[in-house]
C-alpha positions as a LaTeX table, in Angstrom:
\begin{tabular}{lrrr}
\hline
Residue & $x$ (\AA) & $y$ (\AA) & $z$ (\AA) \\
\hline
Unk1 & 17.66 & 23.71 & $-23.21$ \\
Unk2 & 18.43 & 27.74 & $-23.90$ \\
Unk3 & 21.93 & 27.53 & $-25.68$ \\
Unk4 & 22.49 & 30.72 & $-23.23$ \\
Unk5 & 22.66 & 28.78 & $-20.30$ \\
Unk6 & 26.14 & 26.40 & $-21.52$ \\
Unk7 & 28.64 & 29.39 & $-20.11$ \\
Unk8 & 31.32 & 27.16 & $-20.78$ \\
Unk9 & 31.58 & 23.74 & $-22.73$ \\
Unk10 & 34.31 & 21.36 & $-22.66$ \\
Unk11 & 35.35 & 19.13 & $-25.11$ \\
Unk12 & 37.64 & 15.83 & $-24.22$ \\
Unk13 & 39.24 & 14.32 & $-26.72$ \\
Unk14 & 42.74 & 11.89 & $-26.95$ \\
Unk15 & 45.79 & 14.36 & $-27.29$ \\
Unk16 & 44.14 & 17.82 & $-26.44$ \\
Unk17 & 45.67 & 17.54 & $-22.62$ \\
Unk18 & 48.60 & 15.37 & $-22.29$ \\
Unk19 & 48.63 & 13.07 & $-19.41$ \\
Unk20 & 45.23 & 13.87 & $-18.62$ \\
Unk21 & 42.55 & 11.27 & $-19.47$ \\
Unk22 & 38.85 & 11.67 & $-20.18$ \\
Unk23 & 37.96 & 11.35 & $-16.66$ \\
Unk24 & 40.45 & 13.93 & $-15.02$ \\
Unk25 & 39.68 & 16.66 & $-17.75$ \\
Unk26 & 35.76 & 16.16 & $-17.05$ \\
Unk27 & 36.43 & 16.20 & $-13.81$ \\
Unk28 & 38.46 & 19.40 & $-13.84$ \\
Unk29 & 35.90 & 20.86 & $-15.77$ \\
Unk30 & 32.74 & 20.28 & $-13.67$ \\
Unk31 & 34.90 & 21.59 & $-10.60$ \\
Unk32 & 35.87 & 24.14 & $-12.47$ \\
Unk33 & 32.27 & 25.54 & $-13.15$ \\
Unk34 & 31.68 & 24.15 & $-17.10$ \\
Unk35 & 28.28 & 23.62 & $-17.53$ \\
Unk36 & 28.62 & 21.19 & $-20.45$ \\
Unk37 & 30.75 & 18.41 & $-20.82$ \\
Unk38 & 31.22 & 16.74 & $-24.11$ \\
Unk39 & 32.82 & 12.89 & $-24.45$ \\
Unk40 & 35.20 & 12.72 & $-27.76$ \\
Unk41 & 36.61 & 9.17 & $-27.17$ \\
Unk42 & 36.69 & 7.62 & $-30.67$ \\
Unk43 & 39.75 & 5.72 & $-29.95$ \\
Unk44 & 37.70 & 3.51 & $-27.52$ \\
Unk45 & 35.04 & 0.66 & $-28.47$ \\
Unk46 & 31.68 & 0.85 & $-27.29$ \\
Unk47 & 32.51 & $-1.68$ & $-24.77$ \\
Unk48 & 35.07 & 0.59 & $-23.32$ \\
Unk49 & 33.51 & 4.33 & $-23.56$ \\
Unk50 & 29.70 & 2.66 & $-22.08$ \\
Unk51 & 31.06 & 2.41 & $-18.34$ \\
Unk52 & 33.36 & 5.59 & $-18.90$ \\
Unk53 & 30.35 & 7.81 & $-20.14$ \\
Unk54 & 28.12 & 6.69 & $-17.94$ \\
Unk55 & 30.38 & 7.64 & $-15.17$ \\
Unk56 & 30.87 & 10.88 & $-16.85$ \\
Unk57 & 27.32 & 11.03 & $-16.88$ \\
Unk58 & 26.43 & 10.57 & $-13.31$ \\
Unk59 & 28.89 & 13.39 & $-12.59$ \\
Unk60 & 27.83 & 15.97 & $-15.09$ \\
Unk61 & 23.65 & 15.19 & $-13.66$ \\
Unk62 & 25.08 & 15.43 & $-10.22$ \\
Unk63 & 26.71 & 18.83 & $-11.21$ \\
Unk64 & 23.35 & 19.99 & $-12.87$ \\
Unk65 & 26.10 & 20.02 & $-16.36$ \\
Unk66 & 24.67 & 18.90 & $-19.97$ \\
Unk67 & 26.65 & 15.77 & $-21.33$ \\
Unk68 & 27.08 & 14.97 & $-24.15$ \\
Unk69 & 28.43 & 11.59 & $-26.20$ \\
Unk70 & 29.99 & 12.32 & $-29.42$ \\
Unk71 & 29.10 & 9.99 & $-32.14$ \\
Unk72 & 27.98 & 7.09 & $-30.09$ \\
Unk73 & 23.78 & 7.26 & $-30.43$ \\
Unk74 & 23.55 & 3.87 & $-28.95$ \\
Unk75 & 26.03 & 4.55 & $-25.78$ \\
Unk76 & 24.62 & 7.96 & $-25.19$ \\
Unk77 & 21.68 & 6.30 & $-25.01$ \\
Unk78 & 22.49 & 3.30 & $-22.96$ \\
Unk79 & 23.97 & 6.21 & $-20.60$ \\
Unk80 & 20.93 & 9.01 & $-20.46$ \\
Unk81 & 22.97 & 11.42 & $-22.38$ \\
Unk82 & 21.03 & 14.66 & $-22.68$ \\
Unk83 & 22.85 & 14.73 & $-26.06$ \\
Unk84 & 25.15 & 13.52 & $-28.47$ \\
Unk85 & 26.89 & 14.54 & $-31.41$ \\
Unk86 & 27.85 & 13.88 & $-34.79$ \\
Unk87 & 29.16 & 15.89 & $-37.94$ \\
Unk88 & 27.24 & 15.75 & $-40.95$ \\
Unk89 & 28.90 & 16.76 & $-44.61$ \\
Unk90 & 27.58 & 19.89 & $-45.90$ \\
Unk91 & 29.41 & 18.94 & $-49.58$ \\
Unk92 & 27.95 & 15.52 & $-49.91$ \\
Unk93 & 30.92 & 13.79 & $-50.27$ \\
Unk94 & 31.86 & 12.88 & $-46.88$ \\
Unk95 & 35.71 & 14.20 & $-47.15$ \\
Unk96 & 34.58 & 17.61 & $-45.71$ \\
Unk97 & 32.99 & 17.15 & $-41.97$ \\
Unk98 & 32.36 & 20.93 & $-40.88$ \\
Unk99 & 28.95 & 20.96 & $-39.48$ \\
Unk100 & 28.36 & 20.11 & $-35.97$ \\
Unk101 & 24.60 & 19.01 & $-35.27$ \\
Unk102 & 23.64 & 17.71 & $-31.88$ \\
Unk103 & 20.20 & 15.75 & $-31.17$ \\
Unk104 & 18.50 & 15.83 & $-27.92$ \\
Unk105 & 17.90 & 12.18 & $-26.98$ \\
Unk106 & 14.30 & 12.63 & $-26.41$ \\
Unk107 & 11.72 & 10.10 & $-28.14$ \\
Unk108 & 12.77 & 9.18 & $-31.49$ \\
Unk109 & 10.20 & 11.31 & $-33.12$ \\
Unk110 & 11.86 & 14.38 & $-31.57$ \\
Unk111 & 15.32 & 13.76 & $-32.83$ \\
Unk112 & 16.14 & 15.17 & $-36.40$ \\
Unk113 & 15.49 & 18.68 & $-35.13$ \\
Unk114 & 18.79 & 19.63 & $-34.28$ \\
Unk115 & 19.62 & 22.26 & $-31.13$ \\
Unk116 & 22.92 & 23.25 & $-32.53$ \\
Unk117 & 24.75 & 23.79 & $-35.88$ \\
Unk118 & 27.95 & 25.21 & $-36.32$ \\
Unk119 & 30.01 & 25.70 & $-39.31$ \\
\hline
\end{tabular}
């Protein structure tokens, strides 16, 4: 995917719209043109986030929108995430999380190479 093409990524997470859940910002989002759509949900299980993504993910396909699942390999997975997330220490220590990496879920041969870093 050209990195060009994600005009506008969205980010959910707990707390960054009050009253608004997961769903209803996504949904906002993909009405509102975004052309990426990224699920932040670590106050849920697994069990909980699986149906929620893959709803999320149905919707962002159907809009022709990149999803992504943010730390959850196995749910973004389970869902056909085109991606998911997760921030590696650049210090070593694991106190300092400032780089963003994101893995296309492609064959597992294909995904250390990383489409996007950010610091």
């Amino acid at each position: 995917m050209d990195p060009r093409s994600l005009r506008v990524y969205v980010v959910t997470s707990k707390g960054f719209v009050p009253g608004r859940s997961h769903r209803d910002v996504s949904e906002a989002a993909l009405a509102g043109g975004a052309t990426a759509v990224q699920l932040r949900a670590s106050e849920l299980t697994d069990t909980r986030l699986e149906p929620l993504a893959g709803e999320l993910a149905e919707r962002c396909r159907a809009a022709g929108a990149l999803f992504v699942v943010n730390d959850r390999v196995p749910v973004a997975a389970a869902v056909r995430a085109g991606s998911t997330s997760r921030y590696r220490d650049s210090t070593g220590g694991g106190a300092n999380r400032n780089k963003l990496v994101s893995h296309p879920l492609r064959s597992p041969a294909a995904r250390p190479k990383a489409i996007a870093v950010s610091t």
